[in-house]
GUZARO-398050 format. One record per residue: residue in one letter; chain; y, z, x of N, C-alpha, C, CB in turn. Coordinates in Angstrom, 2 decimals. Glycine has a CB too. Layout:
a_A_Y_Z_X_Y_Z_X_Y_Z_X_Y_Z_X
...
END
This chain:
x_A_51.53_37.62_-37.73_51.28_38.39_-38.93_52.52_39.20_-39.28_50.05_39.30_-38.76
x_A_52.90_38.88_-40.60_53.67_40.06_-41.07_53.48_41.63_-41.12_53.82_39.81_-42.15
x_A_54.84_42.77_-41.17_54.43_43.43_-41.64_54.49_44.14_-43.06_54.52_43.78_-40.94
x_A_53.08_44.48_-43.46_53.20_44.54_-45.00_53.61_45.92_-45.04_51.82_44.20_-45.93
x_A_54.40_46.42_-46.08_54.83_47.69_-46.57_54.11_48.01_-47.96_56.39_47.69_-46.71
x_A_53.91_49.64_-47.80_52.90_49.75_-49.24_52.86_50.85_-48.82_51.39_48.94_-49.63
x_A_53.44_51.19_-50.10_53.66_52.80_-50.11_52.78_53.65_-51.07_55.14_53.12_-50.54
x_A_51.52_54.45_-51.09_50.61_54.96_-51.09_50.81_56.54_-51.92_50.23_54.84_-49.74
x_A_49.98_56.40_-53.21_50.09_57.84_-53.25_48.54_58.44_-53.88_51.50_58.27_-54.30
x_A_48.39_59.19_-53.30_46.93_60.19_-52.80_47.22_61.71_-53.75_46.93_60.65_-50.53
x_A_46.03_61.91_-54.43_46.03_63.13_-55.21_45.22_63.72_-54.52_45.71_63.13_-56.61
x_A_45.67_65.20_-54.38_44.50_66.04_-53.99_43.61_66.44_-54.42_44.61_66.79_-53.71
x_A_42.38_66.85_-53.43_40.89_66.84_-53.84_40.53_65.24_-54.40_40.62_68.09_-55.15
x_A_41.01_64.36_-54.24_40.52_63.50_-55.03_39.78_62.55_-53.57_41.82_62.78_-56.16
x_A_38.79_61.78_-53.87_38.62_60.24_-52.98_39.80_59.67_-53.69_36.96_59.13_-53.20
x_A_40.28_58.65_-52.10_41.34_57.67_-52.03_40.91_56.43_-51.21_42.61_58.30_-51.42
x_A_40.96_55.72_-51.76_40.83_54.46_-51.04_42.10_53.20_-51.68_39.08_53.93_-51.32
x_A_42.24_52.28_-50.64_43.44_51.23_-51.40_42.67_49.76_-50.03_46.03_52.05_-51.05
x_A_42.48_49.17_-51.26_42.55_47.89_-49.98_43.22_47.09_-50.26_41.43_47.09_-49.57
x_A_43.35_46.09_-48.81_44.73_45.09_-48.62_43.97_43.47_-47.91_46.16_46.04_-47.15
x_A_44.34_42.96_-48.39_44.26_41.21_-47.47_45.42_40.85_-46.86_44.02_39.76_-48.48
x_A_45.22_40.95_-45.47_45.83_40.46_-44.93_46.48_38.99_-44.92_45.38_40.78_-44.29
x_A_47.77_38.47_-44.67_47.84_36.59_-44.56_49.12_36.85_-43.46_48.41_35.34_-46.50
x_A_48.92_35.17_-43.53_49.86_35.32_-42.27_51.23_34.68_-43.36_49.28_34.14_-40.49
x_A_52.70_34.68_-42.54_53.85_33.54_-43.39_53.31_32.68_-43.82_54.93_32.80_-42.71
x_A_52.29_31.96_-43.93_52.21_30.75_-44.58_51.13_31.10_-45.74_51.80_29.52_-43.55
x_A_50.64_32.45_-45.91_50.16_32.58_-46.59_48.45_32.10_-46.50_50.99_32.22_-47.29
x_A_48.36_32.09_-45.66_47.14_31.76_-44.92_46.56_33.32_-44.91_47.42_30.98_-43.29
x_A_44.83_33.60_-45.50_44.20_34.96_-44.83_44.13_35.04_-43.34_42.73_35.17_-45.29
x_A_44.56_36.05_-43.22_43.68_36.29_-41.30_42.45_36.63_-41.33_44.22_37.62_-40.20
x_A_41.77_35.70_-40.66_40.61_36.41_-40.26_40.40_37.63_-39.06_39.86_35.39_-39.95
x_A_40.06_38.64_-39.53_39.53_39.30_-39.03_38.65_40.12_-38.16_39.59_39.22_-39.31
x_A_38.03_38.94_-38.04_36.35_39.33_-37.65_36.82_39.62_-35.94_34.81_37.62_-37.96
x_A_35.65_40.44_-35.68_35.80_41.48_-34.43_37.30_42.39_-34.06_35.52_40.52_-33.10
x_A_37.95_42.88_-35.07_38.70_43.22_-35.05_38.70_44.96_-35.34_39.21_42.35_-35.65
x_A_39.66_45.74_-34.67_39.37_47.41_-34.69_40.51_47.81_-35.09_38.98_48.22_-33.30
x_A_40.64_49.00_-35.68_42.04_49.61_-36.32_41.92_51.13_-36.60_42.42_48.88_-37.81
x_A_43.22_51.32_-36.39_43.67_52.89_-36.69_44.84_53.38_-37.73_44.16_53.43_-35.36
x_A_44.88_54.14_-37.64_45.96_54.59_-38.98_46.11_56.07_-39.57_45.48_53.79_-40.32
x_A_47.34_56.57_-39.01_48.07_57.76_-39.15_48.60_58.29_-40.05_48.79_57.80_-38.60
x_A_48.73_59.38_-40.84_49.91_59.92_-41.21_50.59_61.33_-40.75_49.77_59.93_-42.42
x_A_51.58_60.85_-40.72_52.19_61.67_-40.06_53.64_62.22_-40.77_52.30_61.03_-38.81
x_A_53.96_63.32_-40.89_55.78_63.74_-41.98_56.46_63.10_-41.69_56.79_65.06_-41.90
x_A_56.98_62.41_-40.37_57.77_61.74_-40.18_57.82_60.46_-39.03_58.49_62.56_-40.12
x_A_58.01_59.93_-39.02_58.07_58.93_-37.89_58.30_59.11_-36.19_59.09_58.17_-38.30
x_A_59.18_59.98_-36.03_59.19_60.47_-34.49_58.24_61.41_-34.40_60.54_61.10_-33.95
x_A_57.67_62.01_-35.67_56.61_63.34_-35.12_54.86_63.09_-34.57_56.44_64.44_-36.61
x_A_54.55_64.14_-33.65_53.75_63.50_-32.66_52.53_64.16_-33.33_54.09_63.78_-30.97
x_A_52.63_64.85_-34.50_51.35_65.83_-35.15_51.13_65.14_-36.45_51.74_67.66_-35.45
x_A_49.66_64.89_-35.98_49.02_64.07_-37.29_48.35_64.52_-38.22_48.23_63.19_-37.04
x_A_49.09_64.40_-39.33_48.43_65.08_-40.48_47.24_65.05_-40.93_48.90_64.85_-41.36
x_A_46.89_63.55_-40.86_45.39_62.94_-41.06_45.24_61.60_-40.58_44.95_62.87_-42.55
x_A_44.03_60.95_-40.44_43.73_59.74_-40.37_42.52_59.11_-41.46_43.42_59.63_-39.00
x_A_43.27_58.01_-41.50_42.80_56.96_-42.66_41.10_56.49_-42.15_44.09_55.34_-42.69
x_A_39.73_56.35_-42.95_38.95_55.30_-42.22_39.48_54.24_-42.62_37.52_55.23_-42.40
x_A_38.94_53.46_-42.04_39.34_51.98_-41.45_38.09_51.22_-41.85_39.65_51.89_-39.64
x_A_37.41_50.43_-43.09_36.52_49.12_-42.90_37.17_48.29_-43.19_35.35_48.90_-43.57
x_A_36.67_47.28_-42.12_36.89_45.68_-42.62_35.87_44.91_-43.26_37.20_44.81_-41.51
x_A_35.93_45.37_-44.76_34.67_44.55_-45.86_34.68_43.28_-46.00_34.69_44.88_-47.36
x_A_35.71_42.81_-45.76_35.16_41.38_-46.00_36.24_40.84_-44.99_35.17_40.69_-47.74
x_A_35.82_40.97_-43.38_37.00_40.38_-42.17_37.27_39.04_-42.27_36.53_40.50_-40.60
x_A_36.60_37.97_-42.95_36.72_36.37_-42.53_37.90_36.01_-43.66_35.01_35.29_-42.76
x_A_38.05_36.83_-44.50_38.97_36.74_-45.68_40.20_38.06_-46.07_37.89_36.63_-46.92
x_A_40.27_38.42_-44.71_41.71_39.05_-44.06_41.93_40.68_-44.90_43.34_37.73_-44.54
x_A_40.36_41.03_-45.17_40.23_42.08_-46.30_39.80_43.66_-45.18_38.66_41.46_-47.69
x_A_40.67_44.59_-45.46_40.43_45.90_-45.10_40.57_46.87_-46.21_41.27_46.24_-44.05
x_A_40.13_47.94_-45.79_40.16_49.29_-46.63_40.49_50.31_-45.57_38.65_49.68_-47.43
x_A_41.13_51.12_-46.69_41.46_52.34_-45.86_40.93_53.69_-47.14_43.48_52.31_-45.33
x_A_40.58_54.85_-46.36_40.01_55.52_-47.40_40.37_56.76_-46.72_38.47_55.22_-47.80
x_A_40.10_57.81_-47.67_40.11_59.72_-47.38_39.25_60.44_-48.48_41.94_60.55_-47.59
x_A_38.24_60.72_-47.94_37.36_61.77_-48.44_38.41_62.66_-49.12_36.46_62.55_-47.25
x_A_37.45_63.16_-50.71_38.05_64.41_-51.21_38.30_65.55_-50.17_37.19_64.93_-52.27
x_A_37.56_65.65_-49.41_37.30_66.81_-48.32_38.37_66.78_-47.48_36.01_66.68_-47.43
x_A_39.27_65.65_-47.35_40.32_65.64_-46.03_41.51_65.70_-47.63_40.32_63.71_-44.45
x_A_41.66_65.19_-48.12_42.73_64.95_-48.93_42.92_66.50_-49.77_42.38_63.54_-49.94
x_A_41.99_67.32_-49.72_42.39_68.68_-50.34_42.97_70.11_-49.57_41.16_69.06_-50.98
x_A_43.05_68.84_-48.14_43.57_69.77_-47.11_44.89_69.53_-46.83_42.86_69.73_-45.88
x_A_45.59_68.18_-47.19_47.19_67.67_-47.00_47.76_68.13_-48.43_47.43_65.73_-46.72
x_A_49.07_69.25_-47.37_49.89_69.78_-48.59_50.72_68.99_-49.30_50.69_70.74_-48.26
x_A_50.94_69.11_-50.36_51.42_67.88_-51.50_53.07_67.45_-50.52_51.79_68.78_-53.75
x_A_53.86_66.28_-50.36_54.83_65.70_-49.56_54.47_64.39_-49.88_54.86_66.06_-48.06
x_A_55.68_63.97_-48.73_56.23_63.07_-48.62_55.80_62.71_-47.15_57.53_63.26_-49.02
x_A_55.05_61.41_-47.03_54.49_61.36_-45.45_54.84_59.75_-45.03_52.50_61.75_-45.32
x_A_54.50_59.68_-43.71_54.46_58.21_-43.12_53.08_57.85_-42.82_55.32_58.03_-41.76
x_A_52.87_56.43_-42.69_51.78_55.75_-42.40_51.68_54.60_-41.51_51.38_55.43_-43.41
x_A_51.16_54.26_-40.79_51.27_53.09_-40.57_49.21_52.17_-40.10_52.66_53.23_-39.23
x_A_49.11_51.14_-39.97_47.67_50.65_-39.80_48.05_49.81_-38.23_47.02_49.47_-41.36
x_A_47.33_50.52_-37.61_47.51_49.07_-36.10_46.29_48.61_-36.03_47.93_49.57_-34.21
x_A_46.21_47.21_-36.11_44.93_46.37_-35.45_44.57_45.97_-34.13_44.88_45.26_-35.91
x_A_43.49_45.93_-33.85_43.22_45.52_-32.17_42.51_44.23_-32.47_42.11_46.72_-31.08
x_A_42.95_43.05_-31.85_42.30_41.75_-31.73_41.09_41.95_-30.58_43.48_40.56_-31.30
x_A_39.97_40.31_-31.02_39.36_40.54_-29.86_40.04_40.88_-28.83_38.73_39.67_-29.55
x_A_40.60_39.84_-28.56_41.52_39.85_-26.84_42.33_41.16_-26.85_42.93_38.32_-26.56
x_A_42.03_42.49_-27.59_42.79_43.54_-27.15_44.54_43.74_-27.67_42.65_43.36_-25.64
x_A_45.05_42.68_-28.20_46.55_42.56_-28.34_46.40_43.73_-29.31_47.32_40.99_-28.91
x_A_47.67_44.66_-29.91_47.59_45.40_-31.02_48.85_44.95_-31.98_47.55_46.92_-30.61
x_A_48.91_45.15_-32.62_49.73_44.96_-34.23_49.96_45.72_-35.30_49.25_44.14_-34.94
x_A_50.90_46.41_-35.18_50.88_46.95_-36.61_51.15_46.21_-37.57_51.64_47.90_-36.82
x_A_50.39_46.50_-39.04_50.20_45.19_-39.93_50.76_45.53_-41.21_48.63_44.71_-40.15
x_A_50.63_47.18_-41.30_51.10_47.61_-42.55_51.25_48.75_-42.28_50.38_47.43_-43.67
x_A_52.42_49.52_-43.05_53.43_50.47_-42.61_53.90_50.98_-44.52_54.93_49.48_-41.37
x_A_54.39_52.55_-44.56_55.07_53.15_-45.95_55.19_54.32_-45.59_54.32_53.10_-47.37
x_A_54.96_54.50_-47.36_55.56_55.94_-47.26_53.83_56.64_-47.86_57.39_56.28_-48.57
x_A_53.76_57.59_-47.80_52.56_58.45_-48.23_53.04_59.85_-49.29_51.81_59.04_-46.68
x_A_52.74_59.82_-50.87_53.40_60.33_-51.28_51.75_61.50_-52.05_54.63_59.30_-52.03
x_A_51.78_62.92_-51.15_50.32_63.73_-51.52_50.72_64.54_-53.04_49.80_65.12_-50.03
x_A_49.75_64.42_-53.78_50.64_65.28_-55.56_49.53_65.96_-55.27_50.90_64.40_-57.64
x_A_50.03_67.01_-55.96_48.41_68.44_-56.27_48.52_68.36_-57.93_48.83_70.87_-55.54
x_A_46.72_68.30_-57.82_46.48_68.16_-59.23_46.51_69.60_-60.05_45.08_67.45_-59.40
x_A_46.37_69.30_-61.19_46.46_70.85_-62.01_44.34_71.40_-61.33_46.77_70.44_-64.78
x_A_43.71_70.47_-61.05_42.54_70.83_-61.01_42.36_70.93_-59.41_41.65_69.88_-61.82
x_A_42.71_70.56_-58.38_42.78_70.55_-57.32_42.08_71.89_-56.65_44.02_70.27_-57.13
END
């Protein structure tokens, strides 16, 4: 699997969600199914303090489809920046992967 880049931008107070299909180089979907994942952001890449975490469903796993989402409730708590992200998957057999990786860009609304 490649890794996909997608760089993300989240308003505050708002719900956020973005989903992605996964494929492999040949452009083939991955399937998914029994598969677990996590996903960070964090200011910067060496830093070990996490700003937030993404949920994670896989809505439609046989057709290489995830979501990632943030409650208004978490997103009115990240101060407006410039952040990192990344998504790691766990296969059955346990292997992990990061699959998709950016930048995280938080705006404050005039209503926020």
């Amino acid at each position: 699997m490649a890794v996909y880049v997608n760089n993300l931008v989240i308003d505050a107070g708002e719900d956020f969600s973005q989903d992605f299909t996964l494929e492999t180089s040949l452009n083939d979907v991955v399937n998914l199914t029994g598969y677990a994942g996590s996903s960070y952001i964090r200011k910067h890449p060496e830093s070990s303090n996490v700003i937030s975490g993404f949920g994670i469903s896989f809505f439609n796993p046989s057709y290489g489809q995830l979501r990632l989402s943030l409650g208004s409730s978490i997103t009115s708590t990240i101060p407006e920046g410039r952040y990192v992200y990344d998504v790691l998957v766990t296969t059955q057999n346990s292997s992990k992967q990061i699959v998709i990786e950016g930048m995280v860009t938080v705006r404050t609304g005039i209503s926020s």
